[in-house]
N, C-alpha and C positions, 0 to 999 in steps of 0.2 A: 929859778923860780919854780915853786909847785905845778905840778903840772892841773889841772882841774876839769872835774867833770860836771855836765849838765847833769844836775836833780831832776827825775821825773817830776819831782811839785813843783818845776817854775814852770810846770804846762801842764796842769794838771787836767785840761778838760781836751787834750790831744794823745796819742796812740802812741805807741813806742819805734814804729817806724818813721815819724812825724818829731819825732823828741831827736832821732838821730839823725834827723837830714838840719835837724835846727841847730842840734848840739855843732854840727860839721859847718855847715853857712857862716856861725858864731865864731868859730875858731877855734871851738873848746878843743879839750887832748884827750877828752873819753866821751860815754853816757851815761846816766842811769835811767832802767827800763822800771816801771811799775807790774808786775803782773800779777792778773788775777785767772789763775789754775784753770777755772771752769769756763775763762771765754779764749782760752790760747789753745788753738790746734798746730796741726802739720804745718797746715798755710801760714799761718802765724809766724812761728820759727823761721821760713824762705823768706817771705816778705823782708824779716828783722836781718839775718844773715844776708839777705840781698842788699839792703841798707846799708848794713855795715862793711860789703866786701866793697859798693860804691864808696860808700866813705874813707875809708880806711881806717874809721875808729873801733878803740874797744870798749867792751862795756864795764864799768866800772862796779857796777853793784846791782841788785833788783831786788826789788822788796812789794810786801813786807811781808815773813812771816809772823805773825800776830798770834802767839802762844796764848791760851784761854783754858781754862776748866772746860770738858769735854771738846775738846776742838780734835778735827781729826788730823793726825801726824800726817798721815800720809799727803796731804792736802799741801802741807811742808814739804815733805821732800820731793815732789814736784815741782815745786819750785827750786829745787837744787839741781833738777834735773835737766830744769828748762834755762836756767843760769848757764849749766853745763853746755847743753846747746845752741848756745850764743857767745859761749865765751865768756860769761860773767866771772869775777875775782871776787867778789864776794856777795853774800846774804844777809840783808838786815832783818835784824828781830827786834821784837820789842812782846813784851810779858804786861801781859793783864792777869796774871795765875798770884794771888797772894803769896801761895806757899812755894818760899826759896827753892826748896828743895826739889818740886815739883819743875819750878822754871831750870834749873841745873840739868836734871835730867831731860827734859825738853833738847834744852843747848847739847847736853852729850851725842843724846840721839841724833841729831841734825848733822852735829860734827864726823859721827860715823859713817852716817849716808852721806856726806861730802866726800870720805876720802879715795885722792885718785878724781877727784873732778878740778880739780887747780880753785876750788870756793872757800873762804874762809868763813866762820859764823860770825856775823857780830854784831852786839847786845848792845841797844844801845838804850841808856836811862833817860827818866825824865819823868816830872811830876805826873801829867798823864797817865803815866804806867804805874806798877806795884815795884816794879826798882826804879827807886824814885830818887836815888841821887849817886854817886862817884861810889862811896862804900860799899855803896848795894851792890852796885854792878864787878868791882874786883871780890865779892866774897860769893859772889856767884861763880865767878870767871875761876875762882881759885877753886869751885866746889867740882865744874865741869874739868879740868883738867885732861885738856887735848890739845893739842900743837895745833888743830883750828880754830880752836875758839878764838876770838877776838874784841874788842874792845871799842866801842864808836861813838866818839865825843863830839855833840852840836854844842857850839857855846852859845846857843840861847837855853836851853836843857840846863848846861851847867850851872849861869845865872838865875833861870829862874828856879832851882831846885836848891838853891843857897850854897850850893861847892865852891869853895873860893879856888880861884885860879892856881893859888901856889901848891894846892892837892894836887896839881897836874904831874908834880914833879913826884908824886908815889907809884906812877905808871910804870910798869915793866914794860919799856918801847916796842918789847916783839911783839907787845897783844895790841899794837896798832898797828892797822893796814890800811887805814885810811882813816879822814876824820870830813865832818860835816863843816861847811863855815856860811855864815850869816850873820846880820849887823840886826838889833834890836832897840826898842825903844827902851829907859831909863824905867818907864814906868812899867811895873811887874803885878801881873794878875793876881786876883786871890787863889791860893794850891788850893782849898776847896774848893772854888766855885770850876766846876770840870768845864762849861761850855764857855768860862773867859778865858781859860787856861790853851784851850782848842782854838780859839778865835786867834788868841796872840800868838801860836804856831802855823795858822794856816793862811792870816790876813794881814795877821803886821809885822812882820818881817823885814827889813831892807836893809840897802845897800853895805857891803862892807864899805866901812871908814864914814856911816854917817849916820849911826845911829849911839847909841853908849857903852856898847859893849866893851873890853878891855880885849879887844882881838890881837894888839900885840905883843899881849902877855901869852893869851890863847899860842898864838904863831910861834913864839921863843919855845915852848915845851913841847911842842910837835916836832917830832925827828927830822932832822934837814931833811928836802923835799917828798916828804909826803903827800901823796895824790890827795887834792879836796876836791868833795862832795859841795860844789854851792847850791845849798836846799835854802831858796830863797823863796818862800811863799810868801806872799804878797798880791792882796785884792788889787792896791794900787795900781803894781805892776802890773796885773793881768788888764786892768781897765785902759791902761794907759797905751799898751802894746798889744792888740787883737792878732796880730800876726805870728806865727811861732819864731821863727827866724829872728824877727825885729826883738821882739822880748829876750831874747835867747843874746845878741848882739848887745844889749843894755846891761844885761847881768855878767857879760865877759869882760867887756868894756871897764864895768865901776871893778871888779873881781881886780883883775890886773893891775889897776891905776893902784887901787888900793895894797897888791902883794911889793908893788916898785916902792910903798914905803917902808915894807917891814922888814 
């Protein structure tokens, strides 16, 4: 069975040492940490390192760096840095920069200040962003050309961005080192209307195995056990589980039920 780690968004209004005592309570096999550059110091990094030496978990990924027209790198690699410091494997991006070229060099640079830290980059699409679907992102992935780049496929991104499942199989498997998974409703936002498109990534989201997604096509093209990301946002879920642990327990619980079918 894959092994899976807690998404910082199924607790999104909780701390990254809070995410890993829930991710550990849960059962999960990793975490992933949210950070933001200018509120994480020294103490910060003990706290999370203390967490995790309690725990015994690792971290699976932290994000997000958020590539933009004038955005400073440096603010990035920071975040590689502070990955580095906890042990992170990899770094999510995601590009709001129109111009390809522009998000390629981004990813290069990122990839260079990675190496020698054990982090991979990886790019992940979606209508929300300027790479807005599976092509975008391998002609990007092809333009950076670094053994860290990588590749990070949510199958709600997929379906709502119109990539059909059977693209999965033009994937060069190295540039996956991990993938996202979450179950989605049937009904797909307007790609222009940007605040439906936000709402449907960050409020309606559920359970694998009970929403429409076609996650056991998703699962068949993903390299046997590869680590997931369950980035399961969801208002419901947050309303319905106030407790980080108990939410965290709900989302490992349907996770699993639903991997014992695939």
């Amino acid at each position: 069975m894959n092994p899976i780690s807690l998404a910082s968004g199924v607790l999104p209004e909780f701390g990254a040492v809070e995410v890993v005592r829930a991710a550990a309570a849960a059962g999960f096999d990793a975490a992933g940490l949210w950070v933001e550059p200018a509120d994480w110091n020294a103490a910060t990094t003990r706290a999370v390192r203390g967490a995790l030496a309690e725990t015994g978990l690792p971290v699976l990924d932290v994000e997000v760096a958020w590539l933009k027209p004038g955005a400073d790198i440096d603010d990035h690699r920071r975040l590689i840095d502070i990955g580095a410091e906890v042990g992170a494997r990899n770094l999510l991006c995601v590009s709001s920069d129109p111009d390809m070229g522009e998000t390629a060099a981004w990813l290069a640079a990122l990839c260079r200040h990675a190496e020698g830290s054990g982090i991979r980059i990886a790019l992940e699409f979606g209508v929300f962003t300027e790479v807005r679907n599976l092509a975008s992102a391998l002609a990007v992935l092809d333009a950076v050309a670094h053994p860290l780049r990588a590749l990070l496929l949510d199958p709600i991104h997929i379906d709502r961005s119109g990539t059909p499942m059977a693209a999965l199989a033009e994937i060069d498997p190295t540039l996956l080192a991990y993938a996202q998974v979450c179950d989605a409703r049937a009904e797909r936002p307007d790609p222009a209307d940007f605040d439906a498109v936000i709402v449907d990534a960050i409020d309606l989201r559920e359970q694998c195995g009970e929403g429409a997604l076609d996650l056991a096509a998703f699962h068949r093209a993903l390299p046997a056990g590869l680590p997931l990301s369950v980035e399961l946002r969801s208002l419901a879920l947050r309303e319905r589980h106030a407790e980080p642990a108990a939410r965290a327990a709900a989302v490992a619980t349907a996770t699993r039920r639903w991997l014992e079918t695939v």
